[in-house]
PDB file with one MODEL, atoms N, CA, C and O in Angstrom:
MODEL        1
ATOM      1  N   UNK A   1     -24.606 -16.427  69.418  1.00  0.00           N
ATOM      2  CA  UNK A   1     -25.205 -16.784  68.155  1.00  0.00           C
ATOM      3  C   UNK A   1     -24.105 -16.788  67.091  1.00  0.00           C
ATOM      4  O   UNK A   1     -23.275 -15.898  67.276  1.00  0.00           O
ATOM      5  N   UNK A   2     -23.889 -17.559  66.029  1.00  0.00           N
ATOM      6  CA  UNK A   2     -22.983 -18.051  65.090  1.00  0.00           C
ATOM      7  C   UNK A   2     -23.202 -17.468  63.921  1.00  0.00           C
ATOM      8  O   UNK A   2     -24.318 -17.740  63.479  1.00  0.00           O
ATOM      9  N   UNK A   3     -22.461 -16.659  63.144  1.00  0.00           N
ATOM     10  CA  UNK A   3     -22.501 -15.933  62.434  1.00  0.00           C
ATOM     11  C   UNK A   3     -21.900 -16.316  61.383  1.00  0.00           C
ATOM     12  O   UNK A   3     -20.688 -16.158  61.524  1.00  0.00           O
ATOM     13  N   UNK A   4     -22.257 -16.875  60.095  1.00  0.00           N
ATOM     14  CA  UNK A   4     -21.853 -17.155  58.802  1.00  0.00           C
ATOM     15  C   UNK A   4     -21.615 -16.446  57.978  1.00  0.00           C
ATOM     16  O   UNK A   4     -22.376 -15.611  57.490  1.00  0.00           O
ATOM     17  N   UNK A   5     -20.111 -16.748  57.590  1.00  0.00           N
ATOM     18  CA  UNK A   5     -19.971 -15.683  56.836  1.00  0.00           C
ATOM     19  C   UNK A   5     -19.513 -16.153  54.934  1.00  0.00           C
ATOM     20  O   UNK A   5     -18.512 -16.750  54.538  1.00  0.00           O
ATOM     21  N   UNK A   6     -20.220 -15.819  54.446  1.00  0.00           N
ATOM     22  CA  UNK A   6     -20.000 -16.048  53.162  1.00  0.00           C
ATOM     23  C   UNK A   6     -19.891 -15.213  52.033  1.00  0.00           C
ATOM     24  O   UNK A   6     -20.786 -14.664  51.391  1.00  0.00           O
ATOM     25  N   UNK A   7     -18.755 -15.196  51.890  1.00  0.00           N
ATOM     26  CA  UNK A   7     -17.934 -14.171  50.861  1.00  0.00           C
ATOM     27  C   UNK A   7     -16.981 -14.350  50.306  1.00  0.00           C
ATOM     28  O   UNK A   7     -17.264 -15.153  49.417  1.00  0.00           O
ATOM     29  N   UNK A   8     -15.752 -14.049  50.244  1.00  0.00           N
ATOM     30  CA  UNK A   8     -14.313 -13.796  49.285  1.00  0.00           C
ATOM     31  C   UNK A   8     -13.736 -14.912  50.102  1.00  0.00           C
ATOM     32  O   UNK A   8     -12.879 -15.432  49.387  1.00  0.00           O
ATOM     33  N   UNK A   9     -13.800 -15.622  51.424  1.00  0.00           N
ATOM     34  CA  UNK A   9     -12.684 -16.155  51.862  1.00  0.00           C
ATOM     35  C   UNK A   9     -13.200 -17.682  51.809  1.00  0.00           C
ATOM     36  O   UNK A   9     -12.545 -18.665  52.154  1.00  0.00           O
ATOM     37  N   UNK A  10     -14.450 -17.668  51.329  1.00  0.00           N
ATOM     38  CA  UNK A  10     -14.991 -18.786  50.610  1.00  0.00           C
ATOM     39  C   UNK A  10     -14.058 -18.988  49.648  1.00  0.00           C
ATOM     40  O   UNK A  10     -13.000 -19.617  49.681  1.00  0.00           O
ATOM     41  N   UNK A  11     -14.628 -18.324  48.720  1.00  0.00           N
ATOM     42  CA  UNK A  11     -14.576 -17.855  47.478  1.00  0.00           C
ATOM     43  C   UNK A  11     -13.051 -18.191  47.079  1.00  0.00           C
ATOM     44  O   UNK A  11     -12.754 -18.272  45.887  1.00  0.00           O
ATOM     45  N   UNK A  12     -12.417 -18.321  47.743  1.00  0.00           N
ATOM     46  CA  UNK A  12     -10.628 -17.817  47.750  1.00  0.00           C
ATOM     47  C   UNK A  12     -10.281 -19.354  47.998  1.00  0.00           C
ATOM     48  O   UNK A  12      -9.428 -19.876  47.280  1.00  0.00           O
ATOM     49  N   UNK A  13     -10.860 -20.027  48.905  1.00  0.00           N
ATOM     50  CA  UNK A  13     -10.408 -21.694  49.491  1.00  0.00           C
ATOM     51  C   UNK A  13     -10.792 -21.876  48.309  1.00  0.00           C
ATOM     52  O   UNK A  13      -9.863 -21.980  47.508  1.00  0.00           O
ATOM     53  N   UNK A  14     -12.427 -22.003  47.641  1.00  0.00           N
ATOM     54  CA  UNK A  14     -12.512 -22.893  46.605  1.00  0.00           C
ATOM     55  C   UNK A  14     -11.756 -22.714  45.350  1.00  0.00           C
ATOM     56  O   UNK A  14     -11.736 -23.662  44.564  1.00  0.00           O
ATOM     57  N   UNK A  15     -11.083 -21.537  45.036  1.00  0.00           N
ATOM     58  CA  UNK A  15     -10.033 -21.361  44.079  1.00  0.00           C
ATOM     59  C   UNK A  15      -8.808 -21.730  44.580  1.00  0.00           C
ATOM     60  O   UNK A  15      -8.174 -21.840  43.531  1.00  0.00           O
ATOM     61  N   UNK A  16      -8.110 -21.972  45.384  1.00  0.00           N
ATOM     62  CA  UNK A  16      -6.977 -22.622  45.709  1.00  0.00           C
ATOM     63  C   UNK A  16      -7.161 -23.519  45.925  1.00  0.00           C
ATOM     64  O   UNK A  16      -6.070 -24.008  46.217  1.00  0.00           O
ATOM     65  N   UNK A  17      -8.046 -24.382  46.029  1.00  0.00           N
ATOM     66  CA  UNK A  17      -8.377 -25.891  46.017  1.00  0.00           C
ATOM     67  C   UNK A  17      -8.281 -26.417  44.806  1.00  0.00           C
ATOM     68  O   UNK A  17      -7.431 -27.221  44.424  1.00  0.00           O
ATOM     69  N   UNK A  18      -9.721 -25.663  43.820  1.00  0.00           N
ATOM     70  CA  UNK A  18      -9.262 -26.343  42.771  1.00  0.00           C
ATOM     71  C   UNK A  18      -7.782 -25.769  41.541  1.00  0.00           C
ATOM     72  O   UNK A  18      -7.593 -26.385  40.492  1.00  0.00           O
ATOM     73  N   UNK A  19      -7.011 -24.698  41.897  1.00  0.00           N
ATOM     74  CA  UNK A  19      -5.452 -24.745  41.378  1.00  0.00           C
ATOM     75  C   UNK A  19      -4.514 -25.624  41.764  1.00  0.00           C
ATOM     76  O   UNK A  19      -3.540 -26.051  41.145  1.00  0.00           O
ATOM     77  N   UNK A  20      -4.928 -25.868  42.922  1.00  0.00           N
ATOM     78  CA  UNK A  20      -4.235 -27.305  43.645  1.00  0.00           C
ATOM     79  C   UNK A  20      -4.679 -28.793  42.826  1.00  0.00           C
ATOM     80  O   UNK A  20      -3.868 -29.635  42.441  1.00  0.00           O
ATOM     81  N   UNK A  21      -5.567 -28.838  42.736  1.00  0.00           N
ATOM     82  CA  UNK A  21      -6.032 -30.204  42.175  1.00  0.00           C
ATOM     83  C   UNK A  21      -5.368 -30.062  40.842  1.00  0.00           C
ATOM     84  O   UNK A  21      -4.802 -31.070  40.418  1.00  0.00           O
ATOM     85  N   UNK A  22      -5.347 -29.087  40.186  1.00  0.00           N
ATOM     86  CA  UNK A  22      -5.384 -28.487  38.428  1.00  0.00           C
ATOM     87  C   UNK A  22      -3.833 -28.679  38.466  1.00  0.00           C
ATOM     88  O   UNK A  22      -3.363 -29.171  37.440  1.00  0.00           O
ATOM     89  N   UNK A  23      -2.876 -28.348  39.559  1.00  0.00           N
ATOM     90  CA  UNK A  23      -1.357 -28.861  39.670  1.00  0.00           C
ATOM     91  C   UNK A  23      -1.229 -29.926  39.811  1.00  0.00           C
ATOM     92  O   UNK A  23      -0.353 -30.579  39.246  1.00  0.00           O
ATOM     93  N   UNK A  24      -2.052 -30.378  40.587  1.00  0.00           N
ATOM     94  CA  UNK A  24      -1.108 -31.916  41.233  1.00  0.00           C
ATOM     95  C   UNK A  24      -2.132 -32.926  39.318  1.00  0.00           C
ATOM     96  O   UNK A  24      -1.865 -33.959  38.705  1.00  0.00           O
ATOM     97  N   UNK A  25      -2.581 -32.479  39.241  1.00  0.00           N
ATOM     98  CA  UNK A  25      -3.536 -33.254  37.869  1.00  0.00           C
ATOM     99  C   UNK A  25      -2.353 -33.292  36.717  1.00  0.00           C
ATOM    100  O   UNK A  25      -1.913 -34.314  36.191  1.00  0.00           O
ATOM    101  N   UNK A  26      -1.978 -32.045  36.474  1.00  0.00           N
ATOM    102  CA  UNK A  26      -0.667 -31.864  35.447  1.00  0.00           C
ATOM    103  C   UNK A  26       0.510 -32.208  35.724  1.00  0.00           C
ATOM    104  O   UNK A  26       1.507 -31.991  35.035  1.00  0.00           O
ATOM    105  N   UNK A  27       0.443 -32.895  36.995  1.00  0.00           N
ATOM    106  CA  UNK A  27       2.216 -33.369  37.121  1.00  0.00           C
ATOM    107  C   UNK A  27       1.960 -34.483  37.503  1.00  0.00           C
ATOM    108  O   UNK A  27       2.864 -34.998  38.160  1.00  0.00           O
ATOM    109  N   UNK A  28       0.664 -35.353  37.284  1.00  0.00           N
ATOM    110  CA  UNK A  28       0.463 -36.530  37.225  1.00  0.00           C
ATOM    111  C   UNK A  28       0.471 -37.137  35.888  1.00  0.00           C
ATOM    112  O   UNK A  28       0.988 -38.220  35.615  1.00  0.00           O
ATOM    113  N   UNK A  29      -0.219 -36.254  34.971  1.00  0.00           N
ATOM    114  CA  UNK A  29       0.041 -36.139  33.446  1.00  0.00           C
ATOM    115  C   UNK A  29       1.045 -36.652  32.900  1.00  0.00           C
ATOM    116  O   UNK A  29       1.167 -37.653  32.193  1.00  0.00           O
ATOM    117  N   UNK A  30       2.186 -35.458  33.494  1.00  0.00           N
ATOM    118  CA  UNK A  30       3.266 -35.480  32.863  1.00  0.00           C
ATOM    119  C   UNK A  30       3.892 -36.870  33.291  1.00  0.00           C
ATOM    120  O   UNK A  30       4.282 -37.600  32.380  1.00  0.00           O
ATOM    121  N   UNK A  31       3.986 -37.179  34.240  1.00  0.00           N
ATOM    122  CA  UNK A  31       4.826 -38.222  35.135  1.00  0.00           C
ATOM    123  C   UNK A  31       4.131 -39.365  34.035  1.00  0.00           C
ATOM    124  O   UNK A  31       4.975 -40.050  33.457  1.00  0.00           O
ATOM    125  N   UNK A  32       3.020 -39.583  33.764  1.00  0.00           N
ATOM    126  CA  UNK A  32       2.563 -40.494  33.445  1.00  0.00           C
ATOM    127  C   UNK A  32       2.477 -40.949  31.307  1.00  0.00           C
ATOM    128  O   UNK A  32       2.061 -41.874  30.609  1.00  0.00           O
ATOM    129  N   UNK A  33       3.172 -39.584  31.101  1.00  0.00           N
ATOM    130  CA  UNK A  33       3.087 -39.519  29.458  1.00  0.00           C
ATOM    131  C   UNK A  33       4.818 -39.748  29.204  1.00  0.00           C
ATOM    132  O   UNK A  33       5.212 -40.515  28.325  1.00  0.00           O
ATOM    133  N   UNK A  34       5.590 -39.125  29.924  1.00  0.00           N
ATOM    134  CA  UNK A  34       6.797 -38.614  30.007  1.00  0.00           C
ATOM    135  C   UNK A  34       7.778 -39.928  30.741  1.00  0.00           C
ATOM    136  O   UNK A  34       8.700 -40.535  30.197  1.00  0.00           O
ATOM    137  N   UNK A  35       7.461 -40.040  31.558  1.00  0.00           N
ATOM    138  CA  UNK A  35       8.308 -41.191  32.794  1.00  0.00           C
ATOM    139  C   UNK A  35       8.709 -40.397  33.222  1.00  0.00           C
ATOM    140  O   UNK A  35       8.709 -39.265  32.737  1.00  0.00           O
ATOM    141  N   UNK A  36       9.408 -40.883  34.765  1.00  0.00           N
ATOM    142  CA  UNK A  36       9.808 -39.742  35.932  1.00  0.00           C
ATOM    143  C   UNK A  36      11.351 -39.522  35.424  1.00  0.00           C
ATOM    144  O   UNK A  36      11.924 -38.631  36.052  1.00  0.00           O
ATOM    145  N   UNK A  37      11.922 -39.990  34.681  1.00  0.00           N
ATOM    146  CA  UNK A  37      13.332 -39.084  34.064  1.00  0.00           C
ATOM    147  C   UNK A  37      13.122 -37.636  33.318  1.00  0.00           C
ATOM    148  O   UNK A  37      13.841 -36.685  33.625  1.00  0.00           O
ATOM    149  N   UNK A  38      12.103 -37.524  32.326  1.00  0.00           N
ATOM    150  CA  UNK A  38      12.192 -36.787  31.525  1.00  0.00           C
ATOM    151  C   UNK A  38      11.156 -35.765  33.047  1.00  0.00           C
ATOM    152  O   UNK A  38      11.540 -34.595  33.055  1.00  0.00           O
ATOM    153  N   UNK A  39      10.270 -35.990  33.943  1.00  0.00           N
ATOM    154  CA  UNK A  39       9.504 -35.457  34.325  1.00  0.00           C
ATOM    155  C   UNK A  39       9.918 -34.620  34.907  1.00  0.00           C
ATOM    156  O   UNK A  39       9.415 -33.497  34.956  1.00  0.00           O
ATOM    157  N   UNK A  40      11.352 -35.130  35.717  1.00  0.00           N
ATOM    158  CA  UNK A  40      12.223 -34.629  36.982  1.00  0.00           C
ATOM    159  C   UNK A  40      13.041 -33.633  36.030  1.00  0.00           C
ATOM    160  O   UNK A  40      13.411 -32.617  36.617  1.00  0.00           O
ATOM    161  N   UNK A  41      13.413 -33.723  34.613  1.00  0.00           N
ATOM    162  CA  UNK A  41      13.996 -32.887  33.875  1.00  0.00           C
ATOM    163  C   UNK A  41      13.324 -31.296  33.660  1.00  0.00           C
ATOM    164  O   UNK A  41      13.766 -30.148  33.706  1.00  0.00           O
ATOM    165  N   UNK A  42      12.096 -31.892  33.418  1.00  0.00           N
ATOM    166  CA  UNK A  42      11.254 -30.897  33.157  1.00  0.00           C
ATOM    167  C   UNK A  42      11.274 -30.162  33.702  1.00  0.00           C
ATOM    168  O   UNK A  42      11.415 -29.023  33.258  1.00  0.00           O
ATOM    169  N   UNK A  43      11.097 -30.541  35.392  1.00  0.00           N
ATOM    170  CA  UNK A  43      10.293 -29.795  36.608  1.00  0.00           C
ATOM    171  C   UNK A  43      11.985 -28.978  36.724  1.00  0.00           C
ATOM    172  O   UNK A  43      12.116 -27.861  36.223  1.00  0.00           O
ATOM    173  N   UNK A  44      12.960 -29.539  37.289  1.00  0.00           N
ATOM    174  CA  UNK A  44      14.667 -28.962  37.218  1.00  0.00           C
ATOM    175  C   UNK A  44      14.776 -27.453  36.485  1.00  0.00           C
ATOM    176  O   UNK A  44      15.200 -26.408  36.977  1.00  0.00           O
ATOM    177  N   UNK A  45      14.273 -27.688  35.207  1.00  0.00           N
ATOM    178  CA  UNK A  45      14.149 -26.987  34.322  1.00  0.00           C
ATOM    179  C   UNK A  45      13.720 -25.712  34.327  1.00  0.00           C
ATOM    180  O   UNK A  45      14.409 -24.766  33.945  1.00  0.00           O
ATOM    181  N   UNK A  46      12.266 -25.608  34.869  1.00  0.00           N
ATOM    182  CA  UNK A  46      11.092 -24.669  34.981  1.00  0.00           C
ATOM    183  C   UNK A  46      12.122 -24.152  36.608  1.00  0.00           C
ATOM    184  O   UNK A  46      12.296 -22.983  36.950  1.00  0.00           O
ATOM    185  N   UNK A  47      12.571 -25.194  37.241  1.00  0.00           N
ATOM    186  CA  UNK A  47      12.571 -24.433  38.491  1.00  0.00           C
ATOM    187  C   UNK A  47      14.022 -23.434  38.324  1.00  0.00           C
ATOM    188  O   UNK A  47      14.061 -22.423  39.025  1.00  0.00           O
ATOM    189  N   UNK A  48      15.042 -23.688  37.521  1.00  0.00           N
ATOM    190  CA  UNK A  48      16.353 -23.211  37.120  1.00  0.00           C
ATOM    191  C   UNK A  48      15.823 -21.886  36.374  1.00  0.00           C
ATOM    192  O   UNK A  48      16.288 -20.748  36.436  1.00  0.00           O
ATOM    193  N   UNK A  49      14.819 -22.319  35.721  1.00  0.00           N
ATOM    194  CA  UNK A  49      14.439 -20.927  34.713  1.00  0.00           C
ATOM    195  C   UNK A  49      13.758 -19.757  35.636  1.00  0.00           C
ATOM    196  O   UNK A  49      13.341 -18.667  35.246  1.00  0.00           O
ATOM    197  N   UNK A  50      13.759 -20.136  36.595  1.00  0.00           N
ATOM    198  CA  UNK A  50      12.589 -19.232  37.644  1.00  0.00           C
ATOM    199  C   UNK A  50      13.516 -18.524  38.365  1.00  0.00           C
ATOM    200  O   UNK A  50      13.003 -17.575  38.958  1.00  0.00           O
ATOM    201  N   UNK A  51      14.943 -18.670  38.561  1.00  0.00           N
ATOM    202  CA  UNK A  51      16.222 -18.278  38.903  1.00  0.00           C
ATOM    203  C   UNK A  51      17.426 -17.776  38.299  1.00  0.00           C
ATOM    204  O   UNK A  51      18.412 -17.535  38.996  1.00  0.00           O
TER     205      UNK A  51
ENDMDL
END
């Protein structure tokens, strides 16, 4: 018999799903307000500062 389980690991996909969508949404944004020179600057940027 199949046992459903519904709790936190639900709960956990549908929040990393939609932070995923909520990323890839803002770096479509940007790409699209910015152009991919200034975009690729940006992203360089954030990733240099993280180091």
């Amino acid at each position: 018999m199949a046992v459903r389980s519904s709790g936190s690991g639900t709960t956990g996909r549908w929040v990393a799903m939609i932070g995923a969508v909520a990323l890839l949404g803002a770096a479509i944004g940007l790409w699209a307000r910015h152009g991919a020179a200034v975009f690729f600057d940006m992203l360089a940027a954030g990733i240099a500062y993280c180091f």
